[in-house]
N, C-alpha and C positions, 0 to 999 in steps of 0.2 A: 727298450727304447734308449735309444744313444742320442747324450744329449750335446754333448760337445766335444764338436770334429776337427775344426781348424785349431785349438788350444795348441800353440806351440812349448814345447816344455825345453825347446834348448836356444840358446842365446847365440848371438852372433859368432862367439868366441869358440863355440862346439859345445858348452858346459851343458848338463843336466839340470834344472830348477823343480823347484816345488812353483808349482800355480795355485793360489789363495785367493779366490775374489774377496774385494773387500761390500760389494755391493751386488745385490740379486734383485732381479725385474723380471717378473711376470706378466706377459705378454696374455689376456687373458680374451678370448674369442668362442662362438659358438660350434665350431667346429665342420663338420662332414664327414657321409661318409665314405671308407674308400676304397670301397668298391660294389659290385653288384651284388656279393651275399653278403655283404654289410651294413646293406639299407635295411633292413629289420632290423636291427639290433639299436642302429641312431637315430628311427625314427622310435623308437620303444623307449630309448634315452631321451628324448624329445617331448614326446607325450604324457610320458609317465612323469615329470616334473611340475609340481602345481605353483610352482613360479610362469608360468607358461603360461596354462591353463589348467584351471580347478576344474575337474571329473569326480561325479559320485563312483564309487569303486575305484580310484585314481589308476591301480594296478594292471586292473583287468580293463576298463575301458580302455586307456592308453595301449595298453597292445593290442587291441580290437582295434583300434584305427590305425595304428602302426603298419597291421598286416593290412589294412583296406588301402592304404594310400601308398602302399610299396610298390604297388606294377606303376604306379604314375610319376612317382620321384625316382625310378630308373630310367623310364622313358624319357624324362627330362634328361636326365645326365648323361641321356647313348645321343641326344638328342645339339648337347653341346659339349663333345668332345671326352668325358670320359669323369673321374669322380675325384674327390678327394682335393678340389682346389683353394677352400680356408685352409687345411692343413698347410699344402703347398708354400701358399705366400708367406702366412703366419711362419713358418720358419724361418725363408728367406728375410723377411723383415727383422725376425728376430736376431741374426747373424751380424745384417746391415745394423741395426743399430747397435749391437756390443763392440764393433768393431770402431764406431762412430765416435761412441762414450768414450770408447779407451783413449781415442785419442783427444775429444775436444773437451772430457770431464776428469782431467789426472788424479782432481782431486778424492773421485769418487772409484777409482779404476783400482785394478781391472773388476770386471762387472762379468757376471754369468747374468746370459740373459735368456731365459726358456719363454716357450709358449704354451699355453693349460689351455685345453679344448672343451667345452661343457659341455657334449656328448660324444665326443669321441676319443682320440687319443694325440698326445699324452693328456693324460690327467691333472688333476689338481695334485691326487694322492702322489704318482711318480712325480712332481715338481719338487713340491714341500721334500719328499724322502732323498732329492738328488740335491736339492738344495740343503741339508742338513748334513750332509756327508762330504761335501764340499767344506763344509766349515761357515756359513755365513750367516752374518751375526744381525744384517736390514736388507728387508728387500721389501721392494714398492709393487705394489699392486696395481697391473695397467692396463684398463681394460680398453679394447680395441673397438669399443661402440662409443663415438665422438656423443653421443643424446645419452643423458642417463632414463633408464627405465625399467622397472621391478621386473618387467619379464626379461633382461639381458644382463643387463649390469649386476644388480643385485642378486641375482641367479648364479652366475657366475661368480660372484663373492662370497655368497652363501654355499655353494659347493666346495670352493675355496677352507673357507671359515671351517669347514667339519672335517678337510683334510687334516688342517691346522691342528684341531682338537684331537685328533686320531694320533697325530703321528710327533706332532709337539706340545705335547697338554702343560710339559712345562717352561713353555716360552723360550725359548734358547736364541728365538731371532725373532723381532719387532719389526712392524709395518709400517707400511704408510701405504695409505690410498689415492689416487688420482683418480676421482671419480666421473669426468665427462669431461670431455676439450673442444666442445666446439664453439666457445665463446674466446678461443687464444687467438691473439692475433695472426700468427704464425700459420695456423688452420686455415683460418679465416681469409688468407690474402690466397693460400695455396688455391682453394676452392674458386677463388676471384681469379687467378690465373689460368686454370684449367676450362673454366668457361669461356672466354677471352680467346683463348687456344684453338678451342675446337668452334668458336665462334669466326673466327680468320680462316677457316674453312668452307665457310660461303663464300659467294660470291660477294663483291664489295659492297656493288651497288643491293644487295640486298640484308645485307647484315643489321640494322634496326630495324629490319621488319620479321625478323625469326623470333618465334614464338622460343620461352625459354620456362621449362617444366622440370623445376625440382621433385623430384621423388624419394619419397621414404614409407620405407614397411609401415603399414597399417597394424591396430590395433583392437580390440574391443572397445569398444564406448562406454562398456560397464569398469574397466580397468582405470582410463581416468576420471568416472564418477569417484573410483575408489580414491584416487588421489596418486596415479602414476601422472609425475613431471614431465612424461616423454613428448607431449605432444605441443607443451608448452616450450620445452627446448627447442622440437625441431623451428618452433614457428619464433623464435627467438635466434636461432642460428642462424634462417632465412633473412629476417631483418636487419642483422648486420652486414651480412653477405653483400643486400640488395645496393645498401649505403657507399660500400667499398666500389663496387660496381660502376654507381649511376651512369646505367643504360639506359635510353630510352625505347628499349622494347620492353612486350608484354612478359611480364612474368607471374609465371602460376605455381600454387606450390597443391600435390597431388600426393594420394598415397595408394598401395599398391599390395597386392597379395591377401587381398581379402579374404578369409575365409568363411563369412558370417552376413546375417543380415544388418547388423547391430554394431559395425565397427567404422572409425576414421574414414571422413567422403573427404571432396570427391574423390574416385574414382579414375587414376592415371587416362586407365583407358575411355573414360567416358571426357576426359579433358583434350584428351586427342581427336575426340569425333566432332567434341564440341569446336574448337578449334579450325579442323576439317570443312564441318557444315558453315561455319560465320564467314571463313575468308573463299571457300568456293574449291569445287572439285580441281586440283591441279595448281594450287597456287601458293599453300600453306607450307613452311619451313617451320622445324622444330628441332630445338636442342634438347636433349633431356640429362640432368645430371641429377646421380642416385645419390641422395643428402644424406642416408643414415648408414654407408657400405665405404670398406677403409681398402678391400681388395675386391678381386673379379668371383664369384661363388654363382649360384642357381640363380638366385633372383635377378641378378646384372645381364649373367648370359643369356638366362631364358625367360624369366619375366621381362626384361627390355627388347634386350637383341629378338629375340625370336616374337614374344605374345604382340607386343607393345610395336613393333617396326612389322609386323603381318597387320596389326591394325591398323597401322597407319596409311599404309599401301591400300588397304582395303577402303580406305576412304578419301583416297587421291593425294595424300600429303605430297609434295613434291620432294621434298626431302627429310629425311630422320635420321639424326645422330646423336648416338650419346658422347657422352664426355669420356675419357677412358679412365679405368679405375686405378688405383695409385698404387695397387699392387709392391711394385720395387722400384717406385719412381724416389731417385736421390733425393728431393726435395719433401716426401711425403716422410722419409726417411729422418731427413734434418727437423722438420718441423717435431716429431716423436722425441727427438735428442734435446729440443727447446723446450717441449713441455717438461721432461724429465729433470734438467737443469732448475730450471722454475720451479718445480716442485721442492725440491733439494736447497735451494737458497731460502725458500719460505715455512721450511720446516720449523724452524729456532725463532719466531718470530709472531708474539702474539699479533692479533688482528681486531682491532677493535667494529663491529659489524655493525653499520646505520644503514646502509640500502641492497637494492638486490643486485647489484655489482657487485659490490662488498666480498655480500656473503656468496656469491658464485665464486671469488678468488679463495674463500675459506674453505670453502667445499672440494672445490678441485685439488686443494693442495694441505690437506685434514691430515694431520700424523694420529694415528688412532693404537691402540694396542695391541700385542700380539694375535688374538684371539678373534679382531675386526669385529666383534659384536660394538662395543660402541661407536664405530663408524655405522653397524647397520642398523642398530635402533635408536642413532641421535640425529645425525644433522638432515636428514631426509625429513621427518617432521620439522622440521623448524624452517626449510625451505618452501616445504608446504603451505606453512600458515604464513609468510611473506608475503608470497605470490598472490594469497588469498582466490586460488584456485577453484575453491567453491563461494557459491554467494549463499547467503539464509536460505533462501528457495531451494537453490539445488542438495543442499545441506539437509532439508526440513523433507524434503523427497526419499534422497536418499536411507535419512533414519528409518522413513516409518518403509521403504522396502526393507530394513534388515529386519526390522520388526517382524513383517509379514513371515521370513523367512524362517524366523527362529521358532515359529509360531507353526510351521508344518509338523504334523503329528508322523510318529514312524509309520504309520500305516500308509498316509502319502508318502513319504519318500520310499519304500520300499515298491509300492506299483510304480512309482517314478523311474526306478533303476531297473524295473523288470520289464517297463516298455520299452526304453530306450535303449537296452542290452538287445530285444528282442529285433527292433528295429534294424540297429547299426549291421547283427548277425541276418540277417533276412537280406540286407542293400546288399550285404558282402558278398553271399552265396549267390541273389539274384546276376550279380556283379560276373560271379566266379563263372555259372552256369552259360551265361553269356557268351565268356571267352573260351570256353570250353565247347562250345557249339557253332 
């Protein structure tokens, strides 16, 4: 993996230099994969991570559904235009903004700026080892999911963290984390602008009456019983959005990519029919902008573009557009250079915390230790009990389920794991036999 291409090593004058960054940024995202016999391998990296999702047998179930969901996340990717598009942007982003730094952060420059894929490529482990050999002594950890949540962020940190410990056990370069941005103002207006944007794309006389549907990936229901922030972000991000805004159209916020009976309603698509059915076949406008995505990947292309705009059509929308994704937009660019700025001045600077503004500005901009364990086992509780996320009831629910759970004897768990291996291998075959005939 070659990580830095434009690095000029000679000066106006012709001379030769040494190039030393004095600051390194980790661009840190979920990654894709990139190409058609590459989808086994990312969805196996995918699955197999119980940041994601816990599986009994983590190992083997995860590749069990790896290989079962692999003819359908090709189909998606032959379906819009070809594979490997986190990778894609995530670089360009990454270029645009060292290039940004250098020039609008001297104090900080020059900057190597990589991006770490959490199942695909480059890695954590080639970041950290290209990062060490360059010589650099802080780099900031930036993860590219604006909502923090135990299945991305910290996932991503925590694959991070054990490069960290692998490859620098004796700390030679100190972090900082930026844990979520979508409370910066900077974010915040972009998003108000881009709505705005593709809202001046109707017709005039009909622009307060376009329905306006934020969308973000869905989750398990059982993940924020546990106490994942993510749901309370997005719906916290949407609030400030709505304020910047003050539109007097309908705005709905929807979540999207279910895979379960049991996770984050409503249902994008079922806010689209509803929507649909209330204003009348042929008469309904709809904007949709995807709240929890920084560039264009599967879910944008083919969960919006394709599932999401065939449903719509399917139930007379008159019109459906989404917002375009920010991909290499200058300003999506500038706003990433603001956050990192901000982070960087508020490093040296205790914070005394009384409200949940407060402590979002401490969070987002937390100088934590080489090692990022005390970024991952501190301020996340403490955010938690703020928010006061669970009430006694749901609190008093949820114990005695863990109760129940600890309380399953190996004899249940193991017919547990023998149906459910038995099942998944039976769908897959019945599945396989299918295509095969």
């Amino acid at each position: 993996m070659t990580f830095h291409r434009n690095i000029k090593y000679i000066n106006e004058e012709g001379k030769l230099h040494r190039w030393k960054p004095k600051t390194g940024i980790v661009l840190l995202n979920i990654g894709s994969s990139k190409s058609e016999k590459d989808s086994f391998r990312y969805l196996t990296n995918m699955f197999t991570d119980s940041n994601l999702v816990k599986l009994p047998c983590q190992n083997l179930l995860g590749r069990i559904i790896a290989l079962a969901a692999r003819k359908n996340s090709i189909r998606k990717h032959k379906l819009v235009g070809g594979f490997s598009f986190v990778n894609y942007w995530s670089n360009i982003q990454a270029e645009m903004l060292r290039q940004y730094l250098d020039y609008h952060s001297p104090e900080t420059a020059p900057h190597a700026v990589f991006h770490s894929q959490r199942y695909s490529e480059p890695t954590s482990e080639e970041v950290v080892q290209e990062f060490l050999k360059l010589g650099v002594d802080f780099c900031v950890a930036f993860p590219l999911y604006p909502q923090y949540s135990v299945t991305s962020t910290l996932s991503s940190l925590r694959n991070l963290d054990k490069a960290i410990d692998d490859y620098d056990s004796q700390g030679r370069i100190k972090w900082s984390v930026i844990q979520s941005f979508n409370s910066h103002p900077s974010y915040l207006k972009l998003i108000a602008d881009s709505v705005i944007t593709t809202l001046n794309e109707f017709p005039e006389d009909e622009r307060n009456t376009v329905n306006i549907i934020f969308t973000a990936h869905s989750l398990p229901l059982s993940l924020i019983e546990q106490g994942d922030i993510y749901k309370s972000e997005i719906e916290k991000n949407l609030k400030k959005v709505k304020s910047i805004l003050g539109l007097p159209n309908n705005i709905y916020l929807s979540w999207q990519s279910q895979e379960g009976k049991k996770w984050i309603e409503p249902k994008t698509l079922d806010v689209i029919k509803s929507i649909a059915l209330m204003e009348g076949y042929g008469n309904a406008n709809i904007l949709v902008f995807p709240l929890s995505f920084v560039s264009d990947h599967i879910e944008t292309l083919y969960d919006i573009d394709v599932l999401q705009n065939n449903h719509a059509r399917e139930y007379g929308v008159k019109c459906f557009k989404r917002c375009k994704s920010f991909n290499d937009d200058p300003r999506f660019i500038e706003v990433l250079g603001d956050i990192f700025m901000d982070h960087i001045k508020k490093l040296n600077h205790d914070i005394k915390v009384t409200n949940e503004d407060e402590l979002d500005h401490f969070l987002n901009f937390a100088l934590v230790d080489n090692n990022i364990k005390k970024y991952i086992d501190g301020p996340i509780d403490s955010k938690k009990k703020l928010n006061q996320l669970h009430s006694n009831h749901s609190n008093h629910v949820f114990y005695n389920k863990s109760i129940e759970r600890v309380q399953w004897n190996k004899r249940n768990k193991i017919i547990f794991i023998i149906l459910l291996l038995f099942i998944v291998i039976s769908l897959f075959l019945v599945n396989h036999l299918i295509i095969l005939y």
